[in-house]
C-alpha positions as CSV (number, residue, x, y, z in Angstrom):
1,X,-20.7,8.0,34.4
2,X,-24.1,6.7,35.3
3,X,-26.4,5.7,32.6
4,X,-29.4,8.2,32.0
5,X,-32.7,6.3,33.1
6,X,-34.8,5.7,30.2
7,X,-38.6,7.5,30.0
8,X,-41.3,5.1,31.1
9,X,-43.2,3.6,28.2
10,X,-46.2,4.9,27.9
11,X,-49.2,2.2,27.6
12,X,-51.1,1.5,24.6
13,X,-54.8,2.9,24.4
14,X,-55.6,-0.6,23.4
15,X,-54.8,-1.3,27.1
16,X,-56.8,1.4,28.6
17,X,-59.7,0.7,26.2
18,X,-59.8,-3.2,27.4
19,X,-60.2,-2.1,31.0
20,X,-62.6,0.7,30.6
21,X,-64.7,-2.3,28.8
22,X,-64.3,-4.4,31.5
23,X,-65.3,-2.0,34.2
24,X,-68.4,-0.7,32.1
25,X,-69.8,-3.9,30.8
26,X,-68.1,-4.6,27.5
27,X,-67.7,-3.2,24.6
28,X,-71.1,-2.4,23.5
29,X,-72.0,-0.8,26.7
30,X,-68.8,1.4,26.8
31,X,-69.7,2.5,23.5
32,X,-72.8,3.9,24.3
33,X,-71.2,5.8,26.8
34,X,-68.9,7.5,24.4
35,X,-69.8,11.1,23.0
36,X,-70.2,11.3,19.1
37,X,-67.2,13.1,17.0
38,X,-67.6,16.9,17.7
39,X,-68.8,18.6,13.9
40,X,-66.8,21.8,13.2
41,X,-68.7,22.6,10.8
42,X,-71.4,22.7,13.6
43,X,-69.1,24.7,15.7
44,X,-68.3,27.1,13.2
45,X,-72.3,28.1,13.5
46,X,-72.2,28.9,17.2
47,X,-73.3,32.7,17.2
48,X,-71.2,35.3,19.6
49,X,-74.3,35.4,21.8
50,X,-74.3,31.7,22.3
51,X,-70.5,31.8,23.2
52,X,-70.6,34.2,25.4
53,X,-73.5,32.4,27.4
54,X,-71.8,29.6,27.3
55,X,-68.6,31.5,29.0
56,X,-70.9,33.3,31.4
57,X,-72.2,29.3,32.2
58,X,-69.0,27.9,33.0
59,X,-67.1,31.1,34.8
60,X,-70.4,31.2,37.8
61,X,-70.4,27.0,37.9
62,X,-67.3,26.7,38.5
63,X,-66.8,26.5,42.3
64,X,-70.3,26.5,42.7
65,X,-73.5,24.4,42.3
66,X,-74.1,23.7,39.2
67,X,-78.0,22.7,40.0
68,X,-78.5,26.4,41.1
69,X,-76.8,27.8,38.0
70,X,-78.9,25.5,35.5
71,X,-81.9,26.4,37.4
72,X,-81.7,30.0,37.4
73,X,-80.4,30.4,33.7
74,X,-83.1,32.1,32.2
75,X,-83.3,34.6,34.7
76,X,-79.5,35.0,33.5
77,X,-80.5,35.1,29.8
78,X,-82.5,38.1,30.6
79,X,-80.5,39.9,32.8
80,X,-77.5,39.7,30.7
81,X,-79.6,41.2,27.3
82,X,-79.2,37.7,26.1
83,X,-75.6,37.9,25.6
84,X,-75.7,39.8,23.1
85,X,-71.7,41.1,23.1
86,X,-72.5,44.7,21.5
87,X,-75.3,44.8,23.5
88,X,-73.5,44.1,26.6
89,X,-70.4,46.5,25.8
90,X,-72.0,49.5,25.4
91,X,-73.9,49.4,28.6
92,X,-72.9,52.0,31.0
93,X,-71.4,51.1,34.7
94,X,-74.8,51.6,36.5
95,X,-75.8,48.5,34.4
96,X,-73.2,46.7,35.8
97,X,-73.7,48.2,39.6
98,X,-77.6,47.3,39.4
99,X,-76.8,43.6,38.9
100,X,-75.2,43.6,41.7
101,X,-78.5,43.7,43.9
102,X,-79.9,42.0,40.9
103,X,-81.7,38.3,43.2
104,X,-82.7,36.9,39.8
105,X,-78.7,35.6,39.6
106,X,-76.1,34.8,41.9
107,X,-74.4,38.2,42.9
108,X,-71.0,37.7,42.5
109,X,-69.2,41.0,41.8
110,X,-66.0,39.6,40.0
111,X,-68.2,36.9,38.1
112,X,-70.6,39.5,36.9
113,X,-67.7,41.7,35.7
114,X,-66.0,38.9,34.0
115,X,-69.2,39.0,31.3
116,X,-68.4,42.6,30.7
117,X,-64.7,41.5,29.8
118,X,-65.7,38.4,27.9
119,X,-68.3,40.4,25.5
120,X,-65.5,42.4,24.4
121,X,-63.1,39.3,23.9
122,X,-65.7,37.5,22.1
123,X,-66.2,41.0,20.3
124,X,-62.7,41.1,19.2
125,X,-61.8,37.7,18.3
126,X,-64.9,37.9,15.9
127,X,-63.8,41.0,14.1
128,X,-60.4,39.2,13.9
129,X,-62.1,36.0,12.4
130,X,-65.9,36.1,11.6
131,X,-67.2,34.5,14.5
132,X,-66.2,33.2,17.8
133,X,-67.4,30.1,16.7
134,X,-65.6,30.2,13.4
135,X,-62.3,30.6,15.4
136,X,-63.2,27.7,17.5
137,X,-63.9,25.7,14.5
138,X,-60.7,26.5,13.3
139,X,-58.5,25.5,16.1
140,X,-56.9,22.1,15.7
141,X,-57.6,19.9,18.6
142,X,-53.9,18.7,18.4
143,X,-53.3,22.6,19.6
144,X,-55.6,22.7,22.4
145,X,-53.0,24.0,24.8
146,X,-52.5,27.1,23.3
147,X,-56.6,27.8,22.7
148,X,-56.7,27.5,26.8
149,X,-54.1,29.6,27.1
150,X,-55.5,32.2,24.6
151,X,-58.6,31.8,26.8
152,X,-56.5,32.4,30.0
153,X,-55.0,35.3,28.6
154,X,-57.7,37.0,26.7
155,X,-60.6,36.2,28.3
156,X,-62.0,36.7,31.9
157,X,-61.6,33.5,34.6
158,X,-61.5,31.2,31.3
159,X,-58.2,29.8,32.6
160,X,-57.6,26.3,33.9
161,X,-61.1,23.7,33.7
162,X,-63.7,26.1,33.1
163,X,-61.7,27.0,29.9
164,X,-61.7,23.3,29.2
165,X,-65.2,22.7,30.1
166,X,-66.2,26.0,28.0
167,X,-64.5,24.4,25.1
168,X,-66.4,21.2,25.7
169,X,-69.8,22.1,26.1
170,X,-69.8,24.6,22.9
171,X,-68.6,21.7,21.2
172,X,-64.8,22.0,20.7
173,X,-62.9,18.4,19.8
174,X,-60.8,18.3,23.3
175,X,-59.5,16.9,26.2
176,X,-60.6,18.0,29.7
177,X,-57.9,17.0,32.7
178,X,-60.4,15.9,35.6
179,X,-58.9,13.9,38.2
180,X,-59.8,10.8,36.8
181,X,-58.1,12.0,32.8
182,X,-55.1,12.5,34.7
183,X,-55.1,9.6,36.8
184,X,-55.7,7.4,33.6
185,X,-52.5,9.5,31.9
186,X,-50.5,8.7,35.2
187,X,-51.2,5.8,35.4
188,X,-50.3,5.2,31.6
189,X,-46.5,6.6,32.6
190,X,-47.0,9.5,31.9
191,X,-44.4,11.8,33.8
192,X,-46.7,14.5,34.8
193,X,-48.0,16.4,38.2
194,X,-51.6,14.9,40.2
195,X,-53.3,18.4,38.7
196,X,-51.2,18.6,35.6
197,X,-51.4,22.5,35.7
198,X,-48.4,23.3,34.7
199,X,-47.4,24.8,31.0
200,X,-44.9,21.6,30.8
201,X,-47.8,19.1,31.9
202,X,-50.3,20.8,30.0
203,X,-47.8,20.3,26.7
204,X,-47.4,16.5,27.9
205,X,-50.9,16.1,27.9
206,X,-51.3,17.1,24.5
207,X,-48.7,15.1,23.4
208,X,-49.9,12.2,24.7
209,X,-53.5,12.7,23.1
210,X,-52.1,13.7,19.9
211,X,-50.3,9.9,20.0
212,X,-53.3,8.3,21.1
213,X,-55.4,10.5,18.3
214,X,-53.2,9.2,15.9
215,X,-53.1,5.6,17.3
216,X,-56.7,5.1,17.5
217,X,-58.6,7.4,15.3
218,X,-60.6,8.3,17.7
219,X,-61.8,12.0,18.6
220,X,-59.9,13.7,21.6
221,X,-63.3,13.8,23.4
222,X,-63.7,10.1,22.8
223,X,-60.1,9.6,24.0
224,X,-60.8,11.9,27.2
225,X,-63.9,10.1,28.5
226,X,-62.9,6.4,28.0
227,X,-59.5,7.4,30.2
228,X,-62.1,8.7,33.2
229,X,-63.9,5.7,32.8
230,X,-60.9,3.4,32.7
231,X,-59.9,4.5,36.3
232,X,-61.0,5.5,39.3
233,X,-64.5,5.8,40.8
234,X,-66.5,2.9,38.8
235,X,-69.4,5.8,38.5
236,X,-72.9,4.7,37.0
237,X,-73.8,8.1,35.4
238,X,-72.2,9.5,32.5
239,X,-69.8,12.0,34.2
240,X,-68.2,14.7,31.7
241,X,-64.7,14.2,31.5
C-alpha cells in the first residue's frame, strides 16, 4: 500500500519577512510600511452610527470606484440621517423609494437597501452586547473566520472582502485575502484555492495566521500586509492588504 504523501511544510515568516525587506528597501523602510497594532480598547469606542457608515462604505465600493464613493460621502452622511441605526429603522418605505432618485449618491437599489438591513443588524447585535463596537472589540482575531461569517449571515452584502475590508478599516486586528495575501500563503505551501473562498480555505487561512501570530508576535494586520508586500506586484504606494 502506497505511502500517504506528507503535507508541504509551510515556510517560516522569518522567510517571507527577509524578502519583503529586500523588495522594499530593508528593514527600516519595510517597517514604516507596516500598520501600528490595532487598539481594542479603541474599537470598543466605535459608536453604532460609525459602524454602520463604515458598512454602508465598503458594501457601495466594492465593485465600484472607490474615488467616486470617497468623494461623494458627505452627501451620503446626510442622506442616510447620519447612520444613525434607530433613526434609519424606523423610516417608512417612501424614505427608502425617494433615495432611489436621490443624485446626491450612487443609486443602487440593492445597495441602498442593504443599509436598511444593516441598521437593524447593527441594532441587534448592540442590544445583544452594548455596542457594535464592543462586539468587535471582543472578537479574537485568532476567530476571524467565524466574525466574517457572522457578517455574511447576519448582515447585508458583508460577505467575502468587503466583510474583511469592513473589519479592517473600523479597526478590527485581521487578515484580508487579496490576491497578493493569498499568493504569499501559496506560495508559503499552503494547500489552499487562488481565491481561497471556500469555508475549508478560509479555516486554513486562519490557521496559518494564528501560527505565524504565535511565531512572530506580530499583529494579524502586520502579518497580512508584509505577505502582500513580500510577493507580487513590487507596488510603490501603501496598498491595503
Amino acid at each position: 500500500m502506497p505511502k500517504a504523501q506528507a503535507a508541504p511544510r509551510i515556510v517560516p515568516f522569518k522567510t517571507i519577512r527577509a524578502r519583503a525587506e529586500k523588495r522594499k528597501g530593508g528593514p527600516s523602510a519595510l517597517q514604516k510600511l507596516l500598520p501600528r497594532k490595532p487598539d481594542p480598547k479603541a474599537l470598543a469606542k466605535l459608536t453604532d452610527d460609525r459602524a454602520l457608515a463604515e458598512m454602508t462604505r465598503r458594501v457601495f465600493c466594492a465593485g465600484f470606484a472607490w474615488s467616486v464613493i470617497e468623494a461623494k460621502w458627505d452627501a451620503f452622511e446626510d442622506a442616510f440621517l447620519g447612520f444613525v441605526p434607530g433613526k434609519l429603522t424606523f423610516q417608512p418605505d417612501d424614505y427608502w423609494d425617494e433615495l432611489l432618485a436621490d443624485a446626491r449618491i450612487v443609486r443602487n437599489g440593492a445597495k441602498i437597501q442593504s443599509v436598511r438591513e444593516n441598521a437593524a443588524f447593527v441594532q441587534a447585535i448592540a442590544a445583544e452586547h452594548g455596542s457594535f463596537g464592543k462586539f468587535l472589540a471582543a472578537s479574537p482575531p485568532a476567530n476571524e473566520v467565524e466574525l466574517l461569517d457572522l457578517l455574511a449571515k447576519r448582515g447585508s452584502r458583508l460577505g467575502g472582502n468587503t466583510g474583511q475590508m469592513f473589519l479592517r478599516f473600523v479597526g478590527f486586528d485581521g487578515f484580508v485575502t487579496s490576491q497578493d495575501v493569498i499568493a504569499c500563503l501559496r506560495d508559503a505551501g499552503l494547500d489552499i484555492g487562488p481565491e481561497a473562498k471556500s469555508k475549508s480555505d478560509l479555516a486554513k487561512v486562519q490557521a496559518q495566521f494564528n501560527a505565524w501570530a504565535e511565531e512572530t508576535g506580530l499583529s494579524y494586520v502586520q502579518l497580512s500586509r508584509i505577505c502582500a508586500l513580500s510577493i507580487g506586484e513590487n507596488r510603490s504606494e501603501n496598498h491595503a492588504a
